[in-house]
C-alpha positions, 0 to 999 in steps of 0.5 A, a space after each residue: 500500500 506504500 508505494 501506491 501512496 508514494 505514486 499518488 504523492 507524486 501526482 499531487 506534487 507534479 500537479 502543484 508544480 504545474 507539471 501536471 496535465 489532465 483529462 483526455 485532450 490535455 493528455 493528448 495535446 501534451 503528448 503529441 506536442 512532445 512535452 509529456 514525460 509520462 502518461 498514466 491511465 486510470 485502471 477502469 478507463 474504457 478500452 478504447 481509450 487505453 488503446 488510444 494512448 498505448 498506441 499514442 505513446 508508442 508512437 511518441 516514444 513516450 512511457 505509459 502506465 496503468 494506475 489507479 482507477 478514475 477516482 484515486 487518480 482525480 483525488 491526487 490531483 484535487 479535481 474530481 475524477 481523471 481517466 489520463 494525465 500526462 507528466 509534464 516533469 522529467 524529475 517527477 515522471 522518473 519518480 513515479 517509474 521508479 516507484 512502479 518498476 517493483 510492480 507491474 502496472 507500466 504498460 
């Protein structure tokens, strides 16, 4: 249960940094521009949308991972409930990898 923290922690910091963006086309005007450092996807977001972005950030060469579901991840963030978010920060995107390399939520 830790590490959840730690990643959900991390979230909340980059979001107070700026260095968060969230929501679908935020996520994906992010990605696509090059800024994003690594993309998160909600557990229970729809199939199609994490098709999307697995082949989105393929494509980009951008790290993506599975976490959480919809509620956890817009609680980290202060806003109500998120399907994506993007890492805007290369510090904060290698913390969050870091915390999930144990694990088996990177996609």
């Amino acid at each position: 249960m830790r590490k959840k923290d730690k990643v959900l922690s991390l979230i909340g910091l980059a979001m107070k940094a700026g260095r968060c963006a969230s929501g679908e086309m935020m996520t994906e005007s992010e990605t696509k521009s090059g800024r994003a450092h690594l993309v998160i996807i909600a557990s229970d977001a729809s199939e199609n949308t994490k098709k999307k972005f697995r082949d989105m950030c393929k494509f980009y060469k951008v790290p993506i991972c599975i976490y959480g579901d919809k509620d956890t991840l817009g609680h980290a963030m202060g806003k109500e409930f998120r399907a994506s978010l993007a890492i805007l920060d290369e510090g904060f995107a290698d913390g969050i990898l870091k915390e999930l390399k144990d694990r088996e939520d990177i996609a």
